[in-house]
KOLPAMAR-541104 format. One record per residue (C-alpha): residue in one letter; x, y, z. Coordinates in steps of 0.5 Angstrom, whole numbers, padded with zeros to 4 digits, always signed. Layout:
BEGIN
AXYZ
...
***
This chain:
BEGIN
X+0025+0043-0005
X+0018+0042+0000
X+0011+0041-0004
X+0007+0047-0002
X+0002+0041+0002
X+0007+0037+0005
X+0010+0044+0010
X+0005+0042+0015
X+0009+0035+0017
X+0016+0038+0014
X+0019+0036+0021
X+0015+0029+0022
X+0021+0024+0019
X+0015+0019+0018
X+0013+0023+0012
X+0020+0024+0009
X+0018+0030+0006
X+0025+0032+0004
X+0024+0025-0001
X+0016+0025-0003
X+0016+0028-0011
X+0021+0023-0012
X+0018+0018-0009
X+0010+0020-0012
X+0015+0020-0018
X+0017+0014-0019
X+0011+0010-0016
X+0007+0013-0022
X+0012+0011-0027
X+0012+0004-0024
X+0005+0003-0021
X+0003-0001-0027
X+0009-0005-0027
X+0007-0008-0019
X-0001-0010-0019
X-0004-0015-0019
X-0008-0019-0024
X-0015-0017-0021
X-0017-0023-0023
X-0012-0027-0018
X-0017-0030-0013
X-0021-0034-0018
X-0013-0038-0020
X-0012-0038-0012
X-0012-0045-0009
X-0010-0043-0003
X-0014-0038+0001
X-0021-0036-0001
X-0024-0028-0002
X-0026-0029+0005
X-0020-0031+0007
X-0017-0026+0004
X-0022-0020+0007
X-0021-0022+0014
X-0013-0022+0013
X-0015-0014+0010
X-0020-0012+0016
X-0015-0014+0021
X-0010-0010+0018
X-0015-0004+0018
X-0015-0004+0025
X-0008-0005+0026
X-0007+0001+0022
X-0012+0005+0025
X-0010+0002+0032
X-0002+0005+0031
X-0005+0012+0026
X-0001+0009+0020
X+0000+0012+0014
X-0005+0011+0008
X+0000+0009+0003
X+0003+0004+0008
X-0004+0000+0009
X-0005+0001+0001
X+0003-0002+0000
X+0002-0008+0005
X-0005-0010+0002
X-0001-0009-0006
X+0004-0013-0003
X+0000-0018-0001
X-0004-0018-0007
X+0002-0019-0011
X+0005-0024-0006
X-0001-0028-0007
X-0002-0028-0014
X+0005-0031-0015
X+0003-0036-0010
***
């Protein structure tokens, strides 16, 4: 079943509205499982908070260049953010 919000882009694939409550679902249950530490970068021997600011200024500009989705420009900088922590 459609949520009442996302009718308007039920027939745009980008969205994948068919699968958007399970998905918003599955991401609240798992979201503290998949963050960084908010204290990584003080442990981060290879890049510096600048480093990493301009790594995130230029992902904005990708994303408002190609008119991303929200989520998908926070899922990459977590995905960096959890990469980098490990690193």
């Amino acid at each position: 079943m459609v949520n009442e919000a996302d009718r308007p882009v039920v027939h745009d694939p980008q969205y994948v509205s068919e699968h958007a409550n399970t998905i918003y679902d599955f991401c609240l249950r798992t979201e503290d499982d998949y963050t960084a530490n908010e204290n990584y970068m003080g442990r981060q021997s290879d890049i510096t908070d600048k480093m990493r600011a301009i790594l995130v200024d230029w992902l904005v500009e990708v994303h408002l260049k190609f008119k991303l989705l929200p989520e998908t420009l926070y899922l990459t900088v977590n995905l960096i953010d959890r990469y980098l922590e490990k690193e």
